[in-house]
ZADO-1210 file (C-alpha; in nm, 4 decimals, padded with zeros to 6 digits):
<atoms>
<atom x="00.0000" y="00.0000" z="00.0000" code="UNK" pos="1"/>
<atom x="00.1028" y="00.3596" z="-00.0197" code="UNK" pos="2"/>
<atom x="00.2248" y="00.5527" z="00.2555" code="UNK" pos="3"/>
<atom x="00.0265" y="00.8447" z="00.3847" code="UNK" pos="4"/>
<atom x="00.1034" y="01.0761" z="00.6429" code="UNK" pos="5"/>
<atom x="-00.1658" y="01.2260" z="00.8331" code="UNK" pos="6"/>
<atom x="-00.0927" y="01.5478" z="01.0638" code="UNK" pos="7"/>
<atom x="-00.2876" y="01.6756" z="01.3243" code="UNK" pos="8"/>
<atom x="-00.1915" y="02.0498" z="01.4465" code="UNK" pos="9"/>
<atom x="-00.3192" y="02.2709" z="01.7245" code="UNK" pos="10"/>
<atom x="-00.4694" y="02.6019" z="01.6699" code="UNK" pos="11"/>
<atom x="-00.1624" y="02.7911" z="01.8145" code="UNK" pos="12"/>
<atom x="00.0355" y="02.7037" z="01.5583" code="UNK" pos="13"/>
<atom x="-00.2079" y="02.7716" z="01.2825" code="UNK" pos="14"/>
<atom x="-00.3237" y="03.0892" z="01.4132" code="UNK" pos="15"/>
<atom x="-00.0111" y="03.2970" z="01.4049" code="UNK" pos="16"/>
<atom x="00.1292" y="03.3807" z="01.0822" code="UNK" pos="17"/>
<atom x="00.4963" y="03.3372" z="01.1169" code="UNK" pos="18"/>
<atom x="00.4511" y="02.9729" z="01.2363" code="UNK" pos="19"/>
<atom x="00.1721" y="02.8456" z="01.0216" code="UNK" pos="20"/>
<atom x="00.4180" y="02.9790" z="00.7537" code="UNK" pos="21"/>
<atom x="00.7117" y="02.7441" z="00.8957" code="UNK" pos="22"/>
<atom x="00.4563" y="02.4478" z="00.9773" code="UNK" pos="23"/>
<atom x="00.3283" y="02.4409" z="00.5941" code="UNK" pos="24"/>
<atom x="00.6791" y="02.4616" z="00.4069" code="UNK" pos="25"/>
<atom x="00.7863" y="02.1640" z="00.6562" code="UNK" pos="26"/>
<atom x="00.4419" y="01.9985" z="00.5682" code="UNK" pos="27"/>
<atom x="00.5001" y="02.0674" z="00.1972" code="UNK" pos="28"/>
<atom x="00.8445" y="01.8646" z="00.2116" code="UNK" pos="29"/>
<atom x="00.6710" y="01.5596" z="00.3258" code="UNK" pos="30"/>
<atom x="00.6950" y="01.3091" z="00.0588" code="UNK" pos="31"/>
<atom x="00.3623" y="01.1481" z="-00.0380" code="UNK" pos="32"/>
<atom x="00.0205" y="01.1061" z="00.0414" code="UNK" pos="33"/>
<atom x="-00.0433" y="01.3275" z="00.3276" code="UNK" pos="34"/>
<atom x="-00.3684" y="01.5073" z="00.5194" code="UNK" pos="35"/>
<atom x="-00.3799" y="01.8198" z="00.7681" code="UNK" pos="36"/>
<atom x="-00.6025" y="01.8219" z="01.0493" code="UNK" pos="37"/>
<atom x="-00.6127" y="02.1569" z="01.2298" code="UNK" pos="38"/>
<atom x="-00.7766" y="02.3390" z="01.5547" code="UNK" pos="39"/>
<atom x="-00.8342" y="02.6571" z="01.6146" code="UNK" pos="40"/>
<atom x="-00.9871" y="02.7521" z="01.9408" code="UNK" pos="41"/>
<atom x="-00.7655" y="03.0773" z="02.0498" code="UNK" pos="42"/>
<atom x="-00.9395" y="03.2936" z="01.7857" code="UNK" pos="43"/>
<atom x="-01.2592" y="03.1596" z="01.8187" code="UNK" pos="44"/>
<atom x="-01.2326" y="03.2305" z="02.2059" code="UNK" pos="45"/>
<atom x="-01.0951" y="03.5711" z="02.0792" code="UNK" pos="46"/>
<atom x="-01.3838" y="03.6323" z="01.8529" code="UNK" pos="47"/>
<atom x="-01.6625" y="03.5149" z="02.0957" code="UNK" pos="48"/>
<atom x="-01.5015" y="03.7746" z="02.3221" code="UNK" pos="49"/>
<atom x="-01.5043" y="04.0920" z="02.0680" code="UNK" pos="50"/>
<atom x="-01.8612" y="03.9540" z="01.9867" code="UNK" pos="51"/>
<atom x="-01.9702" y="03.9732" z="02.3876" code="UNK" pos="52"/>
<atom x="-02.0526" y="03.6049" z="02.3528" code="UNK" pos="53"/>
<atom x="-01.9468" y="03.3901" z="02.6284" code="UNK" pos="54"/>
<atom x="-01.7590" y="03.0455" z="02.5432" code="UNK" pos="55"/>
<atom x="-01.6922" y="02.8434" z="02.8232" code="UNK" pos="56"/>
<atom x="-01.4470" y="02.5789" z="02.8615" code="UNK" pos="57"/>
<atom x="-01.4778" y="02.2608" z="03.0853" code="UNK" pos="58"/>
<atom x="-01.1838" y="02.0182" z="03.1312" code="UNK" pos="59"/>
<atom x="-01.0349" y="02.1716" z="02.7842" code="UNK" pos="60"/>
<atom x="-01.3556" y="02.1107" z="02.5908" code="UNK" pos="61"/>
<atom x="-01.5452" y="02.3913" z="02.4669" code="UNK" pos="62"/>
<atom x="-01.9514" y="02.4416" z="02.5636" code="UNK" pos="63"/>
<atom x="-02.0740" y="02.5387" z="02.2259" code="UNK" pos="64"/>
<atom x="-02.3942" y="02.6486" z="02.2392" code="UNK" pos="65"/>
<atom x="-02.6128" y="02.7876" z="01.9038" code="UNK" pos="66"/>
<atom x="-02.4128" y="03.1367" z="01.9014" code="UNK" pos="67"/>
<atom x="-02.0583" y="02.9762" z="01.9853" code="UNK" pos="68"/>
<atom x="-02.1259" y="02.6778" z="01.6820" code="UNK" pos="69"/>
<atom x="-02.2129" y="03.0368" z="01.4310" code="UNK" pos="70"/>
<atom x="-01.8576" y="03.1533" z="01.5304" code="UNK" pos="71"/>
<atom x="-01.6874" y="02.8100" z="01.5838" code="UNK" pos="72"/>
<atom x="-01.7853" y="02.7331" z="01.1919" code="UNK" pos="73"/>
<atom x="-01.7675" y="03.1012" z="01.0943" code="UNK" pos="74"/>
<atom x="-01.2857" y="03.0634" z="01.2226" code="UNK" pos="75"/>
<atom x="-01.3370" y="02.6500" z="01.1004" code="UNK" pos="76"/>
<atom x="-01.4386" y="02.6268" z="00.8206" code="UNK" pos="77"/>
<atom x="-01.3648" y="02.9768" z="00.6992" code="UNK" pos="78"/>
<atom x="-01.0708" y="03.1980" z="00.8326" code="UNK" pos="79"/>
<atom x="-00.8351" y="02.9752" z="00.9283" code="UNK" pos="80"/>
<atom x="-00.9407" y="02.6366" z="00.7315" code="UNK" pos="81"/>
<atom x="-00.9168" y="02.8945" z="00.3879" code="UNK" pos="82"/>
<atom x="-00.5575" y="03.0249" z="00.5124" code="UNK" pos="83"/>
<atom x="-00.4000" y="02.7405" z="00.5359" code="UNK" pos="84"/>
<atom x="-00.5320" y="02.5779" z="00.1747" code="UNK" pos="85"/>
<atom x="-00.4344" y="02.9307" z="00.0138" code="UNK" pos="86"/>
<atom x="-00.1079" y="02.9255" z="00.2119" code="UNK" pos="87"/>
<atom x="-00.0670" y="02.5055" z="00.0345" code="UNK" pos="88"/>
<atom x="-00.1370" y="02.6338" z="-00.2756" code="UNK" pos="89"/>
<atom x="00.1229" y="02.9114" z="-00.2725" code="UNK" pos="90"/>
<atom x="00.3796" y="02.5752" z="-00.1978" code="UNK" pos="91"/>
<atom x="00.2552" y="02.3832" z="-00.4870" code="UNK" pos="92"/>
<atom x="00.0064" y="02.1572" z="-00.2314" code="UNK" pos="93"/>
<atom x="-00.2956" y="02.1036" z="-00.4515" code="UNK" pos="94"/>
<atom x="-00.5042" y="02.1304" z="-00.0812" code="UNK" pos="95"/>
<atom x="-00.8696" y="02.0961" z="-00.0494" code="UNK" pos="96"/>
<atom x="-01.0283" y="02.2215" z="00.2709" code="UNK" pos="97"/>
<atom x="-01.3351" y="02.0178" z="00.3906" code="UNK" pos="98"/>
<atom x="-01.6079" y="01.9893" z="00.7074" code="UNK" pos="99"/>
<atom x="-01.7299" y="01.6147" z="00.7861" code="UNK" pos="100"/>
<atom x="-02.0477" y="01.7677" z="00.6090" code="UNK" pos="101"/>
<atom x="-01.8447" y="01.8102" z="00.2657" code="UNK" pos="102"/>
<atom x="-01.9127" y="01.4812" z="00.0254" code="UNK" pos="103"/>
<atom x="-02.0522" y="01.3355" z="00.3607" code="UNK" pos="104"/>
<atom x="-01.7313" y="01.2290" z="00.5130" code="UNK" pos="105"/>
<atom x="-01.7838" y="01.2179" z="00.8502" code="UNK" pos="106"/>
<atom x="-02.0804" y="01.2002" z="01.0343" code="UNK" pos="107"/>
<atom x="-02.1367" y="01.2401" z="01.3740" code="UNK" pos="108"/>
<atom x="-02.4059" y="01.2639" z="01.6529" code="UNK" pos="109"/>
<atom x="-02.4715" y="01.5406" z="01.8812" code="UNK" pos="110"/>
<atom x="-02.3192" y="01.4339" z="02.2266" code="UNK" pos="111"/>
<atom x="-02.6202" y="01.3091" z="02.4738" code="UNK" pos="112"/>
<atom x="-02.6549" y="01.5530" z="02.7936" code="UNK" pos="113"/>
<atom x="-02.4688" y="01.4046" z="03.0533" code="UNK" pos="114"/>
<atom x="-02.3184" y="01.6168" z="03.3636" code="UNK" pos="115"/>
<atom x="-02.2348" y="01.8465" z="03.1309" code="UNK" pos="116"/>
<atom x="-02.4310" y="01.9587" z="02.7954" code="UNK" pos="117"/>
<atom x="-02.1782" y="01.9918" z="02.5857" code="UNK" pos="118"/>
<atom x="-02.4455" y="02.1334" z="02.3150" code="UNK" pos="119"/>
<atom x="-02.3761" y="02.1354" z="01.9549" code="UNK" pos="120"/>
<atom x="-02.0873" y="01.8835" z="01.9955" code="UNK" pos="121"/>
<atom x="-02.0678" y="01.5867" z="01.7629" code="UNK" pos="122"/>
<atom x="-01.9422" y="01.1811" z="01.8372" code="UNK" pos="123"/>
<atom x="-01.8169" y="01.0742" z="01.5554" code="UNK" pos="124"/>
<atom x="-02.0406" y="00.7426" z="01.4285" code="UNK" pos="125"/>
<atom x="-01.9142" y="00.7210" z="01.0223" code="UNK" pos="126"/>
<atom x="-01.6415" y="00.8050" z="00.8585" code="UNK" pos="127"/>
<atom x="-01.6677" y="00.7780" z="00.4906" code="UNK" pos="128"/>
<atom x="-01.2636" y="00.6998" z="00.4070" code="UNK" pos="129"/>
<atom x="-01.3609" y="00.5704" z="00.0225" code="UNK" pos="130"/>
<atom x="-01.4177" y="00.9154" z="-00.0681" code="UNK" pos="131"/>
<atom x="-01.1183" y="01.0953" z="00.0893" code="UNK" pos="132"/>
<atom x="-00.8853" y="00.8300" z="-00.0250" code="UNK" pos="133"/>
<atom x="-01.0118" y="00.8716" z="-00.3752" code="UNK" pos="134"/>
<atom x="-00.9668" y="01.2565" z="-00.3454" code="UNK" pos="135"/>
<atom x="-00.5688" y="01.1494" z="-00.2195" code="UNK" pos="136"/>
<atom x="-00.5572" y="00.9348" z="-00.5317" code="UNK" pos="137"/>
<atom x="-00.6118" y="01.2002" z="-00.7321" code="UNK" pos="138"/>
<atom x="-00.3612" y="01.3800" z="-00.6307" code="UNK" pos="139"/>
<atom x="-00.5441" y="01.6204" z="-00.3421" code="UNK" pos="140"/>
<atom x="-00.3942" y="01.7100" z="-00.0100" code="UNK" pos="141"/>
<atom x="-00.7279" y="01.7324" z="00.1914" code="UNK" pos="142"/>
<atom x="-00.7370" y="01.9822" z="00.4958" code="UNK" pos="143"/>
<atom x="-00.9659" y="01.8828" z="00.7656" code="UNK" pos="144"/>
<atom x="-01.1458" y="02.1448" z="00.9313" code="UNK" pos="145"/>
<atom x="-01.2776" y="01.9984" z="01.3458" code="UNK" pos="146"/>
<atom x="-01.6505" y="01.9995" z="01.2262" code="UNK" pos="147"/>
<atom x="-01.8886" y="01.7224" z="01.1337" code="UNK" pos="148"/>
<atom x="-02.2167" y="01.7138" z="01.0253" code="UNK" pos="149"/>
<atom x="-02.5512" y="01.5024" z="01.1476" code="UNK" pos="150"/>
<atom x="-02.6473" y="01.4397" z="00.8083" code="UNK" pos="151"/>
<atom x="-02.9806" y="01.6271" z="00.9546" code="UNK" pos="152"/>
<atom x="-02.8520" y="02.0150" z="00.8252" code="UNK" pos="153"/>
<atom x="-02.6974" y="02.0622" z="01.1480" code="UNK" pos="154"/>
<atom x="-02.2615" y="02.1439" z="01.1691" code="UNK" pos="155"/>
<atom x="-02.1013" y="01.9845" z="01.4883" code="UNK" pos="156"/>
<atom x="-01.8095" y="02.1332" z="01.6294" code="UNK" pos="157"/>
<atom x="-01.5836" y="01.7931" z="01.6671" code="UNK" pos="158"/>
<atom x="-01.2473" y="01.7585" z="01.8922" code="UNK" pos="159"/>
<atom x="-00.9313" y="01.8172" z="01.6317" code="UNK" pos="160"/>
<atom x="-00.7704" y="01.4847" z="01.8142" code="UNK" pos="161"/>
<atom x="-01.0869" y="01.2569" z="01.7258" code="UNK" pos="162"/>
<atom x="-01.1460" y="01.4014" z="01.3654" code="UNK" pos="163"/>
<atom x="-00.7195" y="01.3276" z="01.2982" code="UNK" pos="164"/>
<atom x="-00.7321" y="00.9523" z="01.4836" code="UNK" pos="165"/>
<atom x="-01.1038" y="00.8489" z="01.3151" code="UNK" pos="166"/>
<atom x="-00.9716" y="00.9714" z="01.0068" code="UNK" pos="167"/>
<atom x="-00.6584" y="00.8024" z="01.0219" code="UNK" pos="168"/>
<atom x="-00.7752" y="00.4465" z="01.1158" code="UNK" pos="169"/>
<atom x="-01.0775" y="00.4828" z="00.8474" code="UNK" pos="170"/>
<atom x="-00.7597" y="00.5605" z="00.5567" code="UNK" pos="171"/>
<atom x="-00.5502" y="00.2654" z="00.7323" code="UNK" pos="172"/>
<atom x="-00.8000" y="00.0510" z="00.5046" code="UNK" pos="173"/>
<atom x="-00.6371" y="00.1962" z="00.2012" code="UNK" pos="174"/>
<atom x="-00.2711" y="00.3426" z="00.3192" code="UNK" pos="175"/>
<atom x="-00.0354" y="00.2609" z="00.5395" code="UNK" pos="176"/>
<atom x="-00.0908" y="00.5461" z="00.7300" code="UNK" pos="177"/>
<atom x="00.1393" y="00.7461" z="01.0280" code="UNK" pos="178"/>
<atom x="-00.0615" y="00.9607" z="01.2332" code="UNK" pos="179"/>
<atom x="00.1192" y="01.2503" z="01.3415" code="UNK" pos="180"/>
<atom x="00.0167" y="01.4475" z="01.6810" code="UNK" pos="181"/>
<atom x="00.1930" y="01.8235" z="01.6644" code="UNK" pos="182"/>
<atom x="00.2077" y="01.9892" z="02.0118" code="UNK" pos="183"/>
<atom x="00.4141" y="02.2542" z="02.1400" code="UNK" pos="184"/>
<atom x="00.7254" y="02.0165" z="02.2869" code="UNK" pos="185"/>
<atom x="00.9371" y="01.8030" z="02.0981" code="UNK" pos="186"/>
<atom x="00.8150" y="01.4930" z="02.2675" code="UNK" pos="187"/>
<atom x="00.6843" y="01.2719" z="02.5412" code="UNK" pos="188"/>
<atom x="00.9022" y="01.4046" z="02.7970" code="UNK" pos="189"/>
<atom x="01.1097" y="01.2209" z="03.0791" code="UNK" pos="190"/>
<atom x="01.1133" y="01.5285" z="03.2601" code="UNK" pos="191"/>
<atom x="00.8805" y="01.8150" z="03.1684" code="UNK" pos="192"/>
<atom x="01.1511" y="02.0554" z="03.2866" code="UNK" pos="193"/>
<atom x="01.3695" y="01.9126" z="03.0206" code="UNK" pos="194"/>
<atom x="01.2731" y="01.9898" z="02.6203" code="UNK" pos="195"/>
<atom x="01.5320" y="01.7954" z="02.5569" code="UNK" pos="196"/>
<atom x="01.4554" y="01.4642" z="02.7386" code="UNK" pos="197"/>
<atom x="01.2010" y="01.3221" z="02.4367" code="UNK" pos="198"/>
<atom x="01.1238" y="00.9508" z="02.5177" code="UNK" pos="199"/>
<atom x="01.2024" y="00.8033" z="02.1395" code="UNK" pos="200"/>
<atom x="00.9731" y="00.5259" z="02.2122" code="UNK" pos="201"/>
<atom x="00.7090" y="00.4289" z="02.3942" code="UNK" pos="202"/>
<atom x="00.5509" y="-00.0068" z="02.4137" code="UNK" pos="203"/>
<atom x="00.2115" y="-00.0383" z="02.5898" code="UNK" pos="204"/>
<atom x="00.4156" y="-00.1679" z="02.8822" code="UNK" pos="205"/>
<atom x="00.6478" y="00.1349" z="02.9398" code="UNK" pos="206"/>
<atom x="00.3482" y="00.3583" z="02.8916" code="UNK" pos="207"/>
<atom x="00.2025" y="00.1991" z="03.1913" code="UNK" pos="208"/>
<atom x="00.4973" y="00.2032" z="03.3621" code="UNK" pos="209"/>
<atom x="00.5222" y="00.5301" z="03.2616" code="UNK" pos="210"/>
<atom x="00.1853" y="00.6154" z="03.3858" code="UNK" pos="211"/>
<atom x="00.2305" y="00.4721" z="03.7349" code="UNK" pos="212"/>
<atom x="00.5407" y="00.6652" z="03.7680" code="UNK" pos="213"/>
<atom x="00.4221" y="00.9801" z="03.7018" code="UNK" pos="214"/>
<atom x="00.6344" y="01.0556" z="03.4056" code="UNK" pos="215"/>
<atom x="00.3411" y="01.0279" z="03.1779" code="UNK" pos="216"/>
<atom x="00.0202" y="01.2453" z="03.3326" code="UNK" pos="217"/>
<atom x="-00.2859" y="01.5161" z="03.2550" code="UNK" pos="218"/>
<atom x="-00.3486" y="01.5448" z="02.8762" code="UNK" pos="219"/>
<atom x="-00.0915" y="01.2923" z="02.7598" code="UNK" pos="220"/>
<atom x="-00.3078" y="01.0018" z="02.8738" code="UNK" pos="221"/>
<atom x="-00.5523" y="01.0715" z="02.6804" code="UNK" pos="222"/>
<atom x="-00.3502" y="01.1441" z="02.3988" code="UNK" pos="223"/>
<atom x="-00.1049" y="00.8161" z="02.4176" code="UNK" pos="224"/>
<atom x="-00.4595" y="00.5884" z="02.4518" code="UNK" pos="225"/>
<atom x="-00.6303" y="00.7250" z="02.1112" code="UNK" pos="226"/>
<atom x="-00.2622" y="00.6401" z="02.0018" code="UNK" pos="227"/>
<atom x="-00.3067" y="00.2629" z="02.0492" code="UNK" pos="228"/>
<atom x="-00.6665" y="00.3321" z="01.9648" code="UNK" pos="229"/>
<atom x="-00.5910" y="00.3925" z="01.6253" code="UNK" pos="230"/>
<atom x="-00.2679" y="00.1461" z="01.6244" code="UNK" pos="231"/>
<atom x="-00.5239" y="-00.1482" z="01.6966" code="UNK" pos="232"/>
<atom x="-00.7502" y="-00.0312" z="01.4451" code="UNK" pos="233"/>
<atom x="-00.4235" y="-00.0545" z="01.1577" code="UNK" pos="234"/>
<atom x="-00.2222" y="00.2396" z="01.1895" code="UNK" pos="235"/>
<atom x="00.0988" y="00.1524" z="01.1068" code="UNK" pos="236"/>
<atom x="00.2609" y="00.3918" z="01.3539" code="UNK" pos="237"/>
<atom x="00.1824" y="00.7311" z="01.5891" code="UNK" pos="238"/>
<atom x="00.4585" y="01.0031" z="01.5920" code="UNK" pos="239"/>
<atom x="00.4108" y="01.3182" z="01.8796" code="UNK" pos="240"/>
<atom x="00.5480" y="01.5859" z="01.8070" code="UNK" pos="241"/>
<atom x="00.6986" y="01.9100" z="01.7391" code="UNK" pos="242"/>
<atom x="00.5786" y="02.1408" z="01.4520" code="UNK" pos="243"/>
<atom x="00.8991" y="02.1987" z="01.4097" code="UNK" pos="244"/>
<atom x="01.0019" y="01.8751" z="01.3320" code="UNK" pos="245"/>
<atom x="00.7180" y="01.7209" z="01.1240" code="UNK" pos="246"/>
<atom x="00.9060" y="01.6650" z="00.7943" code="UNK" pos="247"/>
<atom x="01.1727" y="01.4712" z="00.9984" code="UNK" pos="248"/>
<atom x="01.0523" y="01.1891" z="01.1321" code="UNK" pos="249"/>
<atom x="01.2096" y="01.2545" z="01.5204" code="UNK" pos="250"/>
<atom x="00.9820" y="01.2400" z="01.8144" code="UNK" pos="251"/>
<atom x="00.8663" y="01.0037" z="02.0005" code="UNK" pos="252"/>
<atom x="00.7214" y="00.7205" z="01.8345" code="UNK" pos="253"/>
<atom x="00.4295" y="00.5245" z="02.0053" code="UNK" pos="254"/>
<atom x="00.4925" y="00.1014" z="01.9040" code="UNK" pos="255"/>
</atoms>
């Protein structure tokens, strides 16, 4: 099968100019099949603000009620979804941008009311991979915005991890994918005092070990579990990551 590399990148880094710049030459120098998966949550947290429209955030995850979803589609699907296919273009990246409600592929459901009402938040439940890999056949670098679609007219605003992992383990029918989790370090971390001290690898049984250490903790666990999520589901491999270092392979690789 061919190889595909499928990145997933937070909104910091696609927000500001000068490293969304850096991030999408790097990306560009990838060689083959590849996807972007991007957030953006700082400007629509700065937008909701100017607008006098309250977004709150619980445990990292945005509330998004009916005004927040107008603005949360409105940065999306729009500013910063747009910027970075004009921004592929100007590199020669023949880059589509797309929403889980474009050619249907990804559909979700709106998250039941638990605890917490989330609102309009969607579960993904279908991911149509036949059509995206046909699109990466043909030569397309698709750019996935964090919004799905109920196949009932309504948008979803969608966690950037989920839409990146159910994405990658949908294309692992038709690739052999690497899924490639961008955050602002250049690794898992030994010590999170130490940049430097990237783990290079990481088995299920040093991750627990890892876990009941201490060493691994917070937003990692979550992170390194959709990692073997997606491993058992045939991904060939997860990278984490720096931005920085996307088009060279180094990080820590989860086996």
């Amino acid at each position: 099968m061919d190889k595909l590399t499928l990145i997933k990148v937070g909104g910091k880094i696609v927000e500001e100019s000068g490293s969304l710049e850096s991030l999408l030459q790097k990306f560009s120098l990838i060689e083959g099949h590849k996807v972007l998966v991007h957030g953006g949550g700082r400007t629509t947290t700065q937008l909701a603000s100017r607008l006098g429209i309250e977004s709150p955030m619980v445990d990292g995850r945005r509330i998004t009620d009916a005004e927040t979803l107008k603005i949360v589609i409105m940065v999306y699907a729009g500013l910063v979804n747009k910027t970075i296919v004009a921004g592929l273009q100007a590199l020669g990246q023949n880059a589509i941008g797309l929403t889980g409600a474009d050619l249907n592929y990804m559909r979700s459901e709106k998250r039941p009311v638990g605890e917490i009402d989330y609102g309009f938040v969607g579960d993904v439940k279908e991911v149509n991979a036949e059509i995206l890999a046909n699109l990466i056949f043909q030569g397309a670098v698709p750019v996935l915005a964090p919004l799905t679609h109920d196949k009932k007219g309504n948008l979803l605003n969608t966690n950037a991890d989920t839409i990146a992992g159910e994405a990658a383990k949908a294309l692992a029918k038709y690739f052999d994918v690497t899924l490639v989790f961008c955050f602002e370090k250049k690794g898992v971390l030994m010590d999170e005092n130490d940049d430097d001290s990237v783990i290079p690898e990481i088995t299920r049984k040093s991750f627990k070990d890892y876990v009941a250490k201490g060493i691994i903790s917070g937003g990692m666990i979550p992170k390194l579990e959709n990692a073997y999520e997606a491993i058992d589901a045939g991904v060939k491999e997860v990278i984490i990551t720096s931005a920085d270092t996307i088009s060279s392979g180094t990080g820590t690789r989860v086996i």
